[in-house]
C-alpha positions as CSV (number, residue, x, y, z in Angstrom):
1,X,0.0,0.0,0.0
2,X,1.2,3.0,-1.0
3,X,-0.4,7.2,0.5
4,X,0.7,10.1,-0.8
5,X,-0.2,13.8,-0.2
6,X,-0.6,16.3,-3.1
7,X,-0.8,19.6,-1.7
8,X,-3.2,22.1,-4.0
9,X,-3.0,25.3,-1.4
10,X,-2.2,26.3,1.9
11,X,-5.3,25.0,3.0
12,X,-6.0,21.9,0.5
13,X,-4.4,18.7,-0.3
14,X,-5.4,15.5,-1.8
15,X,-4.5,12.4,-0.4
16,X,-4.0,8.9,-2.6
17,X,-4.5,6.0,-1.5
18,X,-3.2,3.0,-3.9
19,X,-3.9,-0.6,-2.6
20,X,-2.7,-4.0,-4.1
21,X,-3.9,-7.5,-4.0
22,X,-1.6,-8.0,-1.2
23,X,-3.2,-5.4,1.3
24,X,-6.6,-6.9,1.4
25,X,-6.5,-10.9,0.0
26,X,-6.2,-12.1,3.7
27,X,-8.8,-9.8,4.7
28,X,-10.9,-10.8,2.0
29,X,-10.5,-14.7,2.4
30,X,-10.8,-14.4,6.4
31,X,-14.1,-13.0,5.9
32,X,-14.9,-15.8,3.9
33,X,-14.5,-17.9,6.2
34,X,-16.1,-16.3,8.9
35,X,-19.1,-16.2,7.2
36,X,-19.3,-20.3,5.5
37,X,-20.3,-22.0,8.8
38,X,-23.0,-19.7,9.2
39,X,-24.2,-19.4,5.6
40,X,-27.6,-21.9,5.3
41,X,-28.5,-22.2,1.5
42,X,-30.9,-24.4,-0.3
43,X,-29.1,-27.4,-1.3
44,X,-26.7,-27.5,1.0
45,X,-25.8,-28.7,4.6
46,X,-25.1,-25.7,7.4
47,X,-21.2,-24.8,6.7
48,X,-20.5,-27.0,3.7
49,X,-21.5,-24.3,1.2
50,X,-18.1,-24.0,-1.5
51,X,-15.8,-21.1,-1.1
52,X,-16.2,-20.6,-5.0
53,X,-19.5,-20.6,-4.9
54,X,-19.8,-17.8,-2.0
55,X,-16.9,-16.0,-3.8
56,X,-19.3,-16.0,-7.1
57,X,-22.0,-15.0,-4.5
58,X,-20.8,-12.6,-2.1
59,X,-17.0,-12.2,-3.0
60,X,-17.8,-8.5,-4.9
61,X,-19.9,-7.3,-2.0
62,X,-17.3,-8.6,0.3
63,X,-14.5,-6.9,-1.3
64,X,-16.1,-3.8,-1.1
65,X,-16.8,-3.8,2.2
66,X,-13.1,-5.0,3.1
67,X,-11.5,-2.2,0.8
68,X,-13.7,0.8,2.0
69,X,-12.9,-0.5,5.9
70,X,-9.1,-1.1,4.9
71,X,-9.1,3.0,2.8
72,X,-10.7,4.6,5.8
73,X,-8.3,3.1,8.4
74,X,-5.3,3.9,6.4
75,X,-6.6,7.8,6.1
76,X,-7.7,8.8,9.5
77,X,-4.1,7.1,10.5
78,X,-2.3,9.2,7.7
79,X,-4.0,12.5,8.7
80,X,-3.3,11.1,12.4
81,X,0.1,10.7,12.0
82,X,1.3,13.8,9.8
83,X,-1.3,16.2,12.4
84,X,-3.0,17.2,9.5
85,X,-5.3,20.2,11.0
86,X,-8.0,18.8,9.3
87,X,-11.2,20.9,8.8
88,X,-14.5,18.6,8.0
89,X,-14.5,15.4,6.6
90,X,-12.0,14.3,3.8
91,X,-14.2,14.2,0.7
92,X,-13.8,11.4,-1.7
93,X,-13.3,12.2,-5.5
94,X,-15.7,11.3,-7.5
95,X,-13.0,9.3,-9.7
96,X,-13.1,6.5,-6.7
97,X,-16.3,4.9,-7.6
98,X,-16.1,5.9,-11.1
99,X,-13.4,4.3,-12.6
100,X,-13.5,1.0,-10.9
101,X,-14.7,-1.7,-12.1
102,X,-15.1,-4.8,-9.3
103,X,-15.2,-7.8,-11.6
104,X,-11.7,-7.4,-13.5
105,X,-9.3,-4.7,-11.1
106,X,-7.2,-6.8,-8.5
107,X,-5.5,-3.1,-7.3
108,X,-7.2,0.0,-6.7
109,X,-6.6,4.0,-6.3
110,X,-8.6,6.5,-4.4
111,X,-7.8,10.3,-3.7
112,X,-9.5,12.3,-1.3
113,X,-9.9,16.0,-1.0
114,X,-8.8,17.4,2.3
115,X,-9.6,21.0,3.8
116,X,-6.8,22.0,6.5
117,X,-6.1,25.3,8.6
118,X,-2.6,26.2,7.2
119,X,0.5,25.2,9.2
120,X,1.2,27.6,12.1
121,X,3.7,28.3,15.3
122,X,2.2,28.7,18.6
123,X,3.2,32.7,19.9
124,X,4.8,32.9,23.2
125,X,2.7,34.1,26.2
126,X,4.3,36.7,28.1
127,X,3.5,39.4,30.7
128,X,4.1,42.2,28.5
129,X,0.2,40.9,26.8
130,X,-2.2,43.0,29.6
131,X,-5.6,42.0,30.3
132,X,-8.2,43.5,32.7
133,X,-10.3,41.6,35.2
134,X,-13.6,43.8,35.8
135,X,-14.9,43.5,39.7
136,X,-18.5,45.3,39.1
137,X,-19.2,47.3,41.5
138,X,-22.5,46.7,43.9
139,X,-24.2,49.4,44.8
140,X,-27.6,50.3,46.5
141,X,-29.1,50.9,43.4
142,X,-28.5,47.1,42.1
143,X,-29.8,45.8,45.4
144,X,-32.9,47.7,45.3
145,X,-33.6,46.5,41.8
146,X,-32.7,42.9,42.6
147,X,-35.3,43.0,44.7
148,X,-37.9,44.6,43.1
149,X,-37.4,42.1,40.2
150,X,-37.9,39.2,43.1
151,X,-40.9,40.8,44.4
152,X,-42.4,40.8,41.0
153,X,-41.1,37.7,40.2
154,X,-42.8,36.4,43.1
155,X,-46.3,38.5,43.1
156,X,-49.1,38.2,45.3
157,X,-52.9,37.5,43.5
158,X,-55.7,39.6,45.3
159,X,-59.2,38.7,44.9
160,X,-61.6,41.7,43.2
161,X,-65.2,41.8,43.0
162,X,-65.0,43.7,39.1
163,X,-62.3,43.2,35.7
164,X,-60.2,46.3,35.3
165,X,-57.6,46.9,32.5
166,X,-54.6,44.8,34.9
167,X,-57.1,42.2,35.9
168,X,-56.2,38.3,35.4
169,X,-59.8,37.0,34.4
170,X,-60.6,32.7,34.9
171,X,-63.4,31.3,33.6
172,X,-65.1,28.0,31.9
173,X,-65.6,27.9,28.0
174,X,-69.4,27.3,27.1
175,X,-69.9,27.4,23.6
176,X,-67.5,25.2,21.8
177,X,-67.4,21.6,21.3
178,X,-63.8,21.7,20.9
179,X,-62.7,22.9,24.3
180,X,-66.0,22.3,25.8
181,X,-65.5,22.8,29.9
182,X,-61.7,24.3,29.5
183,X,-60.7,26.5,31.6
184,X,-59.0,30.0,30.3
185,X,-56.8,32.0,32.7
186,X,-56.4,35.9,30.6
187,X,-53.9,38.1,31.9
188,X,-55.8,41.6,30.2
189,X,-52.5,43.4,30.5
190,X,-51.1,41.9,27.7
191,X,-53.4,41.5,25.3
192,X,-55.2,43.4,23.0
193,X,-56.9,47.4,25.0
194,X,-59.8,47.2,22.3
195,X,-60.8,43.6,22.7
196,X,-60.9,43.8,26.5
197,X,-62.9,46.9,26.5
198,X,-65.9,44.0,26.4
199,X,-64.2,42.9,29.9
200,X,-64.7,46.1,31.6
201,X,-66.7,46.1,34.6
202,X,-68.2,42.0,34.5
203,X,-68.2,40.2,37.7
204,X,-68.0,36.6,38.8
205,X,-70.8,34.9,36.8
206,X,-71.2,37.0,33.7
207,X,-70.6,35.5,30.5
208,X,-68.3,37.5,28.2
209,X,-68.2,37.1,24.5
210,X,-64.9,38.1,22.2
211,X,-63.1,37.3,19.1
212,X,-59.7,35.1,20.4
213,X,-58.2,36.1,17.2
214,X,-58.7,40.3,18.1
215,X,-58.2,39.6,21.6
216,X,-54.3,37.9,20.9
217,X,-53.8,40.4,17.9
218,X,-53.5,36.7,15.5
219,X,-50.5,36.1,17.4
220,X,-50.3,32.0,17.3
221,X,-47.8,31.3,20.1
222,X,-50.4,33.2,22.7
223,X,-53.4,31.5,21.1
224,X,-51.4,28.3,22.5
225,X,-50.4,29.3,25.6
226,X,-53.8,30.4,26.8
227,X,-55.9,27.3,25.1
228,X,-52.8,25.0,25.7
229,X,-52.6,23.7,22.7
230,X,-50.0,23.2,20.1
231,X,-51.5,24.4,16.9
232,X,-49.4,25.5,13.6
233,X,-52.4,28.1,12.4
234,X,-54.8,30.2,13.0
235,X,-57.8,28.4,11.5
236,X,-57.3,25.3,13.8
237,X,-58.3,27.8,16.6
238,X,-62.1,29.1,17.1
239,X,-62.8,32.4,16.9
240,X,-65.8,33.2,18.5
241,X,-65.5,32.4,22.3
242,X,-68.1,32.5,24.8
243,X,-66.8,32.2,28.6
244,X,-68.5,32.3,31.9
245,X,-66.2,34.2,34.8
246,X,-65.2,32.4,37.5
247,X,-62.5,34.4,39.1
248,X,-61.1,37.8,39.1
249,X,-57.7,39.0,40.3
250,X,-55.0,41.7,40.2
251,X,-51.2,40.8,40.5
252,X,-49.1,43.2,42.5
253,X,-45.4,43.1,43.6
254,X,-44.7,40.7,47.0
255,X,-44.2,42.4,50.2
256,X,-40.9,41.6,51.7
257,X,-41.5,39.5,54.5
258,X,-40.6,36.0,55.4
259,X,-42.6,34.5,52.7
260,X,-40.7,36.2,49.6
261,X,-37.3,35.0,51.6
262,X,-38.4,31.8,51.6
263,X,-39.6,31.7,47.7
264,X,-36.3,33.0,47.1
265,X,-33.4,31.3,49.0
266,X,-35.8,28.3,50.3
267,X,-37.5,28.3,53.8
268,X,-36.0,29.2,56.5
269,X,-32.5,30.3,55.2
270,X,-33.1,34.0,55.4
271,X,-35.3,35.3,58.6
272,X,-34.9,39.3,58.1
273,X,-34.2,42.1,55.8
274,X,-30.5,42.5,56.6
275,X,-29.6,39.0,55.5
276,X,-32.0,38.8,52.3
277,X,-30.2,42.1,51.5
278,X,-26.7,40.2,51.9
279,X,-27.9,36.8,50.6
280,X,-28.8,38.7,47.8
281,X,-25.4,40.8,47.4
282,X,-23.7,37.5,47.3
283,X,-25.9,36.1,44.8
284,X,-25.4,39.4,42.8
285,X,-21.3,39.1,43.4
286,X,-21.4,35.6,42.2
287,X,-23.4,36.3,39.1
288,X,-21.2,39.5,38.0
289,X,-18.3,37.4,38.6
290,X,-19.4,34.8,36.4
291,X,-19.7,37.5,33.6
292,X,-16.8,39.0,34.0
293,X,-14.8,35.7,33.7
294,X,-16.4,34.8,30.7
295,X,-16.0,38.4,29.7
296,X,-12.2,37.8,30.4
297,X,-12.3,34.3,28.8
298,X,-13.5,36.0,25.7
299,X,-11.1,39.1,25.2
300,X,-8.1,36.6,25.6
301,X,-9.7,34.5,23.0
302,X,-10.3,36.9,21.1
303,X,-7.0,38.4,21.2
304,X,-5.1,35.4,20.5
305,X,-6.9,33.9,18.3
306,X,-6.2,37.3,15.8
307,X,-2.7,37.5,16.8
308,X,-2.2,33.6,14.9
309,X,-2.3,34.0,11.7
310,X,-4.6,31.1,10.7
311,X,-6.2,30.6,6.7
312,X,-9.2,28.7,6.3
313,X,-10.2,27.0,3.4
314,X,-13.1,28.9,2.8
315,X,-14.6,27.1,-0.4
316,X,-14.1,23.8,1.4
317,X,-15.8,25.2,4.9
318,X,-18.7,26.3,3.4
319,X,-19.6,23.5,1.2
320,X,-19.0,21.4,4.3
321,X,-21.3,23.6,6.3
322,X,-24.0,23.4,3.9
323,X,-23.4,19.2,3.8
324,X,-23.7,19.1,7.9
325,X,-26.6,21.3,8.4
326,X,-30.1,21.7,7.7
327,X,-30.7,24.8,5.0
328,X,-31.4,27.3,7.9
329,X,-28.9,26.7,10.0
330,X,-26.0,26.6,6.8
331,X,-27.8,30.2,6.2
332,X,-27.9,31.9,9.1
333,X,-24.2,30.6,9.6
334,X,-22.7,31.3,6.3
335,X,-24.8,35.0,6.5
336,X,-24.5,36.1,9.5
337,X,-22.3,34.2,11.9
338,X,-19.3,33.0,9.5
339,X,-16.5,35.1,10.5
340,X,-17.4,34.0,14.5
341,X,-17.9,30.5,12.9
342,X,-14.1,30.7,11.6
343,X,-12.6,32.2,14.6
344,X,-13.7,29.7,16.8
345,X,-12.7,26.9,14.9
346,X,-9.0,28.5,14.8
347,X,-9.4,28.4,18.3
348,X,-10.3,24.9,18.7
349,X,-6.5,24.3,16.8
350,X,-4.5,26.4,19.3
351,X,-6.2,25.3,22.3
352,X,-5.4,21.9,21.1
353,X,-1.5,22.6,20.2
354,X,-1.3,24.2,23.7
355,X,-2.7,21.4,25.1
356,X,0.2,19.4,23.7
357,X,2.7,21.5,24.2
358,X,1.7,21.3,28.0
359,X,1.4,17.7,28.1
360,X,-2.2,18.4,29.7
361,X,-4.3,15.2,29.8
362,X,-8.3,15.1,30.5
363,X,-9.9,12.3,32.4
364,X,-12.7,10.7,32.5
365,X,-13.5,11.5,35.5
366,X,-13.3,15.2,35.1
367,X,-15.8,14.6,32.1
368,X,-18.2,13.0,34.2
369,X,-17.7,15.0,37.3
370,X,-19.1,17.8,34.6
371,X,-21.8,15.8,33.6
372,X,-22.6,15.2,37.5
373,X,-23.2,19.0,38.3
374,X,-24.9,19.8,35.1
375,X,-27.7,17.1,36.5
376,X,-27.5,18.0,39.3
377,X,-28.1,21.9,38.9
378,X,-31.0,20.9,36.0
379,X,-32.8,18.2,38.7
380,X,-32.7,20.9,41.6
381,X,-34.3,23.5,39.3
382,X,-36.9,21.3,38.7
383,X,-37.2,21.0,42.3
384,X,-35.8,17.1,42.6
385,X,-33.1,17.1,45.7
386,X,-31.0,14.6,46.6
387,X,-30.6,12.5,42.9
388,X,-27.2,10.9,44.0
389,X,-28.6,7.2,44.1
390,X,-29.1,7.5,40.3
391,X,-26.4,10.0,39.2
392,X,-24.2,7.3,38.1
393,X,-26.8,5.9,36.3
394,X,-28.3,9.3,34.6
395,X,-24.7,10.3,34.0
396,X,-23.8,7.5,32.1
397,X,-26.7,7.6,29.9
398,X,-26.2,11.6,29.4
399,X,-22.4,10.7,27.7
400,X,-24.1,7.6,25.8
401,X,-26.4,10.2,24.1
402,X,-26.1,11.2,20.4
403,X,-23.1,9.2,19.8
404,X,-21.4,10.5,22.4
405,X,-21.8,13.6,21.3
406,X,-22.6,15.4,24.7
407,X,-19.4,13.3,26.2
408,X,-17.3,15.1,23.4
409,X,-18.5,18.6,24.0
410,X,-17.7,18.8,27.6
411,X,-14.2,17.4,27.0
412,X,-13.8,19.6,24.5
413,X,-14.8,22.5,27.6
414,X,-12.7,21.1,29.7
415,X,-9.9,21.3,27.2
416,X,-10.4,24.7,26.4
417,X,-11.1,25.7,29.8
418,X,-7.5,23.9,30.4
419,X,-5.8,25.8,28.1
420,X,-7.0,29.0,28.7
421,X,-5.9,28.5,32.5
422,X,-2.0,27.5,31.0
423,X,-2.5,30.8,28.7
424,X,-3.5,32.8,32.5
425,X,-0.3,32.0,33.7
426,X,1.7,33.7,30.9
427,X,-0.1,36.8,31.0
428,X,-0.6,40.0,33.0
429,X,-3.9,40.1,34.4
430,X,-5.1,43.3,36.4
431,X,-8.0,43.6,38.6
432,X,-10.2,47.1,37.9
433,X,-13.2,48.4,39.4
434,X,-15.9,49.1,37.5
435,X,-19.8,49.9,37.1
436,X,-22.3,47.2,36.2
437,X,-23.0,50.0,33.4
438,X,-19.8,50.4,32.1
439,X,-19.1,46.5,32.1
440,X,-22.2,46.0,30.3
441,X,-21.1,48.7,27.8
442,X,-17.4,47.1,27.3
443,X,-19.5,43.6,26.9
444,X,-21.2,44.6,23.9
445,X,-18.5,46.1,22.3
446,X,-16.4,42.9,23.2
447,X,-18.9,40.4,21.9
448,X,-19.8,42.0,18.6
């Protein structure tokens, strides 16, 4: 067996592939043979069936099958080998299935087209490259906000005797076969002022009459919510709606008292003002430094991802996007996200070459330890405590999923996490005070 690399660009190669008789006879014939004692055909006794005659039967399918196992191993442990910074999927020329011809050809050639970043050197982290670590300042102001945001979060329902224009309105559908006896909940706020003019006034007991299409302006995803239904449009909705009222309330802000504490931060963990002030600064401090790591994260990225000088194969890329994804997602990638798209897949090939420069491994069990808190955060948010018992067992599934596909993305986190702590090291980092305002400001500008 013979590979060879032709290189067309900076960024493009094609690799051949020749194979002789010799590469893939044994293959062939042990495959035969694998397969006779199990072979039952007419006329014959189990395992006694000819090796010509499953040669003239199955030998051509065989040999395809043995060839395309045999080309495939031999390429990913070319590109392997040679750390070809392979982009995609090598893409087979259209000469490999055209030229050959089973029955007669005992050796065979195949070339495939490779995309690749171009070669590069990784630059040398030093002190004299200056970052800034934003600590966000938390002031009164933020508090007071927080809170308000809680209390609204977290309203109180008071019962009234008439509908107003900020009244929630429940009551029974009467008139419609299809959601005969269901229940409607209307929050008036938000919905159409003209259509809930009809509202005005009724008490418990009236019936009200309205159009559902005026009253939620044709808008199908609030037609959905409020009948609870999944429809795809607005014809598979009635119109005309007859409802009898069964309840009327207002929603206003929670007071502060032990009952918003305990919504909040669970009961019993906060018993006065003071602490759900400071339980709530922390919580503040924790989220803002969150941000500003990530913020951090980002500008180094960023910054060294520009500062290598990395070509794509941009013909290549893109006709590999479009292969890989549906229509809208190669579309909204190739026309509005591409030059993010390329950055941080030049990324993914320094973090990797820092990664081996550093001799940094990843373990299994950081990748699971991952997975653990991930289920763990998404079953407490859901309010399920206490899931250890089947962690293992929901872990394990989780990195089974897709092919292992969610295994591979939080490897691939932990690797560039990794790396971006080795590139920390190497660089000046200085803490700055700053408002939440200004942060948010230097944010945008960061992330566009």
């Amino acid at each position: 067996m013979n590979i060879s690399i032709t290189k067309k660009s900076v960024t493009e190669s094609i690799i051949k592939i020749n194979i002789i008789q010799n590469d893939y006879l044994i293959k062939v014939e042990n495959r035969i043979n694998e397969i006779k004692p199990k072979l039952n055909l007419k006329g014959f006794r189990p395992g006694k069936v000819p090796v010509q005659l499953i040669k003239k039967m199955y030998g051509k399918s065989i040999l395809i099958e043995e060839i395309n196992k045999l080309t495939s191993h031999e390429l990913t442990n070319y590109i392997r080998e040679k750390k070809i910074n392979l982009i995609g999927e090598p893409i087979p020329e259209k000469s490999n299935e055209n030229k050959i011809d089973w029955n007669k050809q005992s050796d065979f050639e195949f070339k495939f087209r490779i995309g690749k970043v171009s070669e590069f050197e990784l630059e040398k982290f030093s002190k004299k490259i200056k970052f800034n670590k934003y600590d966000i300042k938390i002031d009164k102001k933020i508090i007071n906000e927080t809170i308000q945001n809680l209390q609204n979060q977290f309203p109180l329902f008071i019962d009234i005797k008439a509908i107003k224009n900020d009244s929630i309105v429940e009551g029974k559908i009467i008139n419609s076969e299809k959601y005969k006896n269901q229940n409607l909940k209307l929050f008036l706020q938000s919905l159409n002022q003209d259509e809930i003019k009809n509202f005005l006034k009724k008490k418990i007991g009236d019936k009200i009459v309205f159009s559902s299409y005026k009253l939620c302006n044709s808008n199908i995803n609030l037609l959905n919510q409020i009948f609870q239904t999944n429809h795809n449009s607005l014809n598979q909705f009635d119109d005309k709606i007859d409802i009898q009222i069964e309840k009327i309330s207002i929603q206003k802000p929670s007071d502060i008292n032990n009952e918003l504490f305990d919504k909040v931060f669970g009961k019993g963990k906060v018993t006065n003002k003071k602490e759900f002030e400071n339980k709530i600064r922390e919580s503040v401090k924790s989220n803002y430094d969150r941000e500003s790591d990530m913020l951090l994260n980002k500008s180094i990225q960023k910054k060294i991802t520009i500062k290598h000088k990395i070509s794509i194969p941009d013909e290549f890329l893109k006709s590999w996007i479009k292969k890989n994804n549906d229509k809208k997602s190669s579309e909204e990638i190739l026309n509005n996200n591409y030059e993010n798209y390329c950055n941080e897949l030049k990324w993914t090939f320094i973090v990797d070459k820092i990664i081996e420069n550093e001799k940094i491994k990843i373990e299994n069990d950081e990748v699971e330890e991952v997975a653990k808190n991930q289920i763990r955060y998404q079953l407490a948010s859901s309010g399920i405590q206490n899931p250890e018992k089947e962690l293992d067992k929901l872990v394990k599934n989780y990195l089974g999923q897709k092919n292992g596909e969610n295994y591979l993305r939080i490897h691939n986190q932990i690797k560039s996490d990794k790396a971006m702590n080795a590139i920390k090291k190497r660089i000046s980092i200085s803490n700055k005070n700053i408002t939440f305002d200004k942060f948010k400001s230097l944010s945008m500008k960061e992330l566009n």
